[in-house]
C-alpha positions as CSV (number, residue, x, y, z in Angstrom):
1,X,0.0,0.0,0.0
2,X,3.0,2.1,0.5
3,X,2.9,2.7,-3.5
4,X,-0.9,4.7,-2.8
5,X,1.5,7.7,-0.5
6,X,1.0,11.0,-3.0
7,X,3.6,13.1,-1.5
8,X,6.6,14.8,-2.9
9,X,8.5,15.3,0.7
10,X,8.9,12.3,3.3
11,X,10.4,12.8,6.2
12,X,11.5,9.7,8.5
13,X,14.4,11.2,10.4
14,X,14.5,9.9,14.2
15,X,12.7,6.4,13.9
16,X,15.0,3.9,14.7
17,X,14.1,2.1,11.1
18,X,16.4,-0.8,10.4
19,X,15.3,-1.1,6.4
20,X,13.7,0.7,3.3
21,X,10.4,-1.3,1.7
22,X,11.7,-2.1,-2.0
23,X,7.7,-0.4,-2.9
24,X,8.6,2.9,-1.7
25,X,10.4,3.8,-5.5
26,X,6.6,3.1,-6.6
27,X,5.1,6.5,-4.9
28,X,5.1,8.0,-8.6
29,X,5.2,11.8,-6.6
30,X,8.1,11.2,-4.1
31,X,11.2,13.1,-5.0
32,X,12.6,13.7,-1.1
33,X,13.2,11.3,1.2
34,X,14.7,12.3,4.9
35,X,16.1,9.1,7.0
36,X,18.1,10.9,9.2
37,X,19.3,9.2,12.5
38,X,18.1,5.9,11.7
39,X,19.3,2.8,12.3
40,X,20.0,1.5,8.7
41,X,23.0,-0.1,6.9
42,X,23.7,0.4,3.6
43,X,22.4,-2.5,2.2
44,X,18.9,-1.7,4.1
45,X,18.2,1.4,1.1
46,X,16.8,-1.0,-1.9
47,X,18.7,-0.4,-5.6
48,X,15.5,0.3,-7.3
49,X,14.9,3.2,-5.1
50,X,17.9,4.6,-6.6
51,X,17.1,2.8,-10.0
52,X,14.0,3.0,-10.7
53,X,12.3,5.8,-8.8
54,X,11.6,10.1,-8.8
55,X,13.7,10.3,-6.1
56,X,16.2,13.5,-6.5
57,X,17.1,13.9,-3.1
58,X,18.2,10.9,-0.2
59,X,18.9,12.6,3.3
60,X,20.5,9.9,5.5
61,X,22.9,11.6,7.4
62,X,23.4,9.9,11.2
63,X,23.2,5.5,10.1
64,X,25.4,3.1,9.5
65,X,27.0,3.7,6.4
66,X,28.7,7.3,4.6
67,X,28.8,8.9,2.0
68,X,31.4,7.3,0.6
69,X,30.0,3.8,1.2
70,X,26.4,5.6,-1.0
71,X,28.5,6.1,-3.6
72,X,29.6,3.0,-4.6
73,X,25.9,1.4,-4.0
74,X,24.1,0.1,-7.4
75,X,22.0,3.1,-8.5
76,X,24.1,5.6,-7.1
77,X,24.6,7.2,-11.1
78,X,21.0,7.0,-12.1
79,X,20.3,9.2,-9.0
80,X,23.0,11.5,-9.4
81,X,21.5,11.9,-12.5
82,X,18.3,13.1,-11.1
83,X,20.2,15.0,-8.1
84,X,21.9,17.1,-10.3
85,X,19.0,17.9,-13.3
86,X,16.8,18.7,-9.9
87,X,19.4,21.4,-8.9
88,X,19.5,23.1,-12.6
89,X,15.8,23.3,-12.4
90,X,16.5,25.6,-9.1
91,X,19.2,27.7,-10.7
């Protein structure tokens, strides 16, 4: 059901989540996603949500993995991709 959320911002800081549902890169409007202070390892944030979603922006400063570690996870260029077109828009 989490595919039915119409919202372009979620934020999930502070919740002690341990992993990412795979169906959140179905929420055709989400392009900001905030998991701040969780409790989640790198392989907890699903590929396809870097693959094969709107998402333009992945806050997830305070888990268990930098940003070093995002960089080399599968999907990390397709998002960039959208990270950086969203930041043209703005300019």
């Amino acid at each position: 059901q989490i595919q039915a959320i119409q919202v372009d911002e979620l934020n999930l800081n502070d919740n002690r989540i341990a992993k990412i549902s795979e169906h959140i890169r179905l929420c055709p409007r989400l392009k900001t996603l905030r998991i701040d202070r969780n409790n989640l390892a790198l392989d907890a944030i699903p590929a396809g949500l870097l693959t094969d979603s709107n998402l333009s922006l992945l806050s997830f400063e305070g888990n268990r993995f930098d940003e070093k570690a995002f960089q080399g996870k599968e999907g990390y260029e397709q998002y960039m991709q959208r990270f950086t077109a969203s930041r043209r828009k703005l300019e």
